[in-house]
C-alpha positions as CSV (number, residue, x, y, z in Angstrom):
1,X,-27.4,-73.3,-37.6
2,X,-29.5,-70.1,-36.5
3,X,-29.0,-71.9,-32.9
4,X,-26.0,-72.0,-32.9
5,X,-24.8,-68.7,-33.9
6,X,-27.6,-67.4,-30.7
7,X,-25.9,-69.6,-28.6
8,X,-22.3,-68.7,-29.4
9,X,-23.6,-65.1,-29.2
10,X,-25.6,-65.6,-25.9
11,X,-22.0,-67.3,-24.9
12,X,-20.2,-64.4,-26.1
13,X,-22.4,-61.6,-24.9
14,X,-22.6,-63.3,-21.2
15,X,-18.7,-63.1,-21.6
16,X,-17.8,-60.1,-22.4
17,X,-20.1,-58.8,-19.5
18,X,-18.7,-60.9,-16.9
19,X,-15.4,-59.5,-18.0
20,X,-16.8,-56.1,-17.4
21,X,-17.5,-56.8,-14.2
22,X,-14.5,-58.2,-12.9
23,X,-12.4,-55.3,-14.6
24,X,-14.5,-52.9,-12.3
25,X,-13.0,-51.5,-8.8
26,X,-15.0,-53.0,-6.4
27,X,-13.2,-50.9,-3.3
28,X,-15.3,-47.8,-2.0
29,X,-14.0,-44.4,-3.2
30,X,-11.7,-42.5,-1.6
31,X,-13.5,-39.6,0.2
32,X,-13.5,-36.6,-1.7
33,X,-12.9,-33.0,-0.7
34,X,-16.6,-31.9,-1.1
35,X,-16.0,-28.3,0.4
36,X,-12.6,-26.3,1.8
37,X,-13.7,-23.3,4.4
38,X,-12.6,-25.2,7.2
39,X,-13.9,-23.0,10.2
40,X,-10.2,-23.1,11.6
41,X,-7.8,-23.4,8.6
42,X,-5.0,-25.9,9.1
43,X,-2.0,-26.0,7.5
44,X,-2.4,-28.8,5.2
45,X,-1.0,-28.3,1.7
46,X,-3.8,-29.6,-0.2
47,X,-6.5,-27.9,-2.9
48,X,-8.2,-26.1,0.4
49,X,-5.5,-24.5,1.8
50,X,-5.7,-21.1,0.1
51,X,-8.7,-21.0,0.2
52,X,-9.4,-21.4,4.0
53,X,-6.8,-19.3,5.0
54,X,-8.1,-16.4,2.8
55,X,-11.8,-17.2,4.0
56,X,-10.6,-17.3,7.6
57,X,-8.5,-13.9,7.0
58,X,-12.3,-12.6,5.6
59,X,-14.2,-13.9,8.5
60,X,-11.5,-11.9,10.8
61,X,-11.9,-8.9,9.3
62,X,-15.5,-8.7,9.2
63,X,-16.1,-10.4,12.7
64,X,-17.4,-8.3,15.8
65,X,-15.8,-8.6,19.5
66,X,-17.7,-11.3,20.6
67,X,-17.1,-13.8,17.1
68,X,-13.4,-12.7,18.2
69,X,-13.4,-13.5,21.6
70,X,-14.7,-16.7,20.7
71,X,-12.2,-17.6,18.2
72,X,-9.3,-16.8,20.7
73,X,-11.0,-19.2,22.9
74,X,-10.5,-22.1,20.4
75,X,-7.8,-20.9,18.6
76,X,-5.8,-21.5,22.4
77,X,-2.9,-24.2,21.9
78,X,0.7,-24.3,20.4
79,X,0.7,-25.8,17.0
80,X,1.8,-23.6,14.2
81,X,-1.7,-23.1,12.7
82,X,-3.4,-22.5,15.6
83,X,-0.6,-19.4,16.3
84,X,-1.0,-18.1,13.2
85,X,-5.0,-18.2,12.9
86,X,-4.8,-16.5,16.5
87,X,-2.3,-14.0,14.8
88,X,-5.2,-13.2,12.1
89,X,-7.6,-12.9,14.4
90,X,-5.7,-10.5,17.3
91,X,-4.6,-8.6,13.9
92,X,-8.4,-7.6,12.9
93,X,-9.0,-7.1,16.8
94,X,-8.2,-3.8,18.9
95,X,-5.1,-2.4,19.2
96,X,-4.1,-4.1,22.3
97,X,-3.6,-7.1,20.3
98,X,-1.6,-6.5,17.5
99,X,1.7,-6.5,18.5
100,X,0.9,-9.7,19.8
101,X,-0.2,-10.6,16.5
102,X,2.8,-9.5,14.7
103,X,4.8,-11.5,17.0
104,X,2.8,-14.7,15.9
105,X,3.3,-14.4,12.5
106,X,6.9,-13.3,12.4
107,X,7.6,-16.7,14.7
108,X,5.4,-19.0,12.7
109,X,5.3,-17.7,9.1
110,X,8.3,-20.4,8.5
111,X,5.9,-23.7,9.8
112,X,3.6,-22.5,6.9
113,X,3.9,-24.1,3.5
114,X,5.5,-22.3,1.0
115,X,2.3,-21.5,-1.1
116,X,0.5,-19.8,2.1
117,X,3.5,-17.5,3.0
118,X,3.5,-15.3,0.5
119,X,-0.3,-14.5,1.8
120,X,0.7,-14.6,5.3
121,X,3.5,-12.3,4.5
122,X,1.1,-9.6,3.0
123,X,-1.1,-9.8,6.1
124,X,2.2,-9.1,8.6
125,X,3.2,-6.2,6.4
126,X,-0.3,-4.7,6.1
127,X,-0.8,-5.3,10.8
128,X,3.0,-3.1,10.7
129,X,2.0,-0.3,8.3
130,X,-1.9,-0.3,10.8
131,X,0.4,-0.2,13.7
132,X,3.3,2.2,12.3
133,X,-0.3,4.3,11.2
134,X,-1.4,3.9,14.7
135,X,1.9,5.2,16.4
136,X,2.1,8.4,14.1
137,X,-1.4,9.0,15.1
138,X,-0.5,9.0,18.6
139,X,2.5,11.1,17.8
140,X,0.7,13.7,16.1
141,X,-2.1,13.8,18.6
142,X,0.4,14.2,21.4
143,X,2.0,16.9,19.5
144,X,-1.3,18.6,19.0
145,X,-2.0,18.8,22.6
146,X,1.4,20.0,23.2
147,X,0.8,22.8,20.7
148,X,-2.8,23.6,22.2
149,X,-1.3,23.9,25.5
150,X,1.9,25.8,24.4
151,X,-1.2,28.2,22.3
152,X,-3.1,28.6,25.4
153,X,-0.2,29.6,27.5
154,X,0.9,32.5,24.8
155,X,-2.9,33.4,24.6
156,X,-2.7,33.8,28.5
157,X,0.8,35.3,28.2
158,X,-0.6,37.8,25.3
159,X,-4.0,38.9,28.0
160,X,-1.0,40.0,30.6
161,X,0.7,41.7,27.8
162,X,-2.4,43.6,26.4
163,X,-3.7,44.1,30.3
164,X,-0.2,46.0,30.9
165,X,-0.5,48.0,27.6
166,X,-3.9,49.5,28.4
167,X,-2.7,50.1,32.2
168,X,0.2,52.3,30.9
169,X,-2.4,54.2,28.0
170,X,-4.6,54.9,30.8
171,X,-1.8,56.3,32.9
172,X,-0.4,58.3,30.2
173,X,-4.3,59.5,29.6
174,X,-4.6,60.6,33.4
175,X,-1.2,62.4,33.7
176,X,-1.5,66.0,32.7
């Protein structure tokens, strides 16, 4: 009898691990998203997208010229991402660039997903208060040379005036 219960157990147990086997997904795993940080962000709604975008936006900022220039070189073409990446980039950039810039994201904000515009959003608003910042600089430095050249010309004005004044006290001092 002991040989048969280890051989209905050996059955059993050989069973029950065959089972096991044939229960187990034998397809290879679906690749999984080991790291976001995408050198160029796309606009894929997935668990990365946030976080490119904000690391790209980071790289912008802190990038020299030449990581810039760069950049613009790949960032060249017409799809939607592309535009706006190129829009983050000109934005950190000189000058020069960021009405470009503003002009990118304001036409390709919409081709973002819904999640990313919000971010993209904050990033056109902060480029128009740096350029609106910009202009009243320019303003006020125009009007500062204005004002230095209107001083000089009442500094040169009030020279004439004091040169006449001590011409007549020294006439009055000579005349008996």
């Amino acid at each position: 009898m002991n040989i048969r219960m280890l051989l209905v157990a050996l059955c059993a147990g050989s069973l029950l691990t065959g089972c096991q086997w044939m229960t187990q997904d034998t397809s290879p795993p679906a690749a999984a998203i080991t790291s976001c940080n995408d050198d160029i962000p796309t606009l894929a709604d997935n668990v990365c997208l946030m976080d490119d975008w904000v690391a790209f936006g980071l790289a912008a900022q802190r990038g020299d010229g030449e990581w810039r220039q760069i950049m613009l070189t790949r960032l060249d073409g017409d799809m939607p991402h592309l535009k706006l990446a190129r829009a983050t980039v000109l934005a950190w950039g000189e000058r020069d660039g960021w009405e470009q810039a503003s002009e990118l994201y304001k036409a390709e904000i919409s081709a973002a997903p819904s999640r990313l515009q919000p971010l993209l959003q904050q990033w056109l608003n902060g480029l128009e208060r740096r350029r609106a910042l910009a202009a009243d600089l320019v303003k006020s430095e125009s009007r500062r040379q204005a004002l230095m050249r209107e001083r000089d010309e009442l500094a040169e004005k009030l020279d004439a005036l004091t040169a006449i004044e001590q011409s007549i006290n020294s006439r009055h001092e000579q005349s008996p």
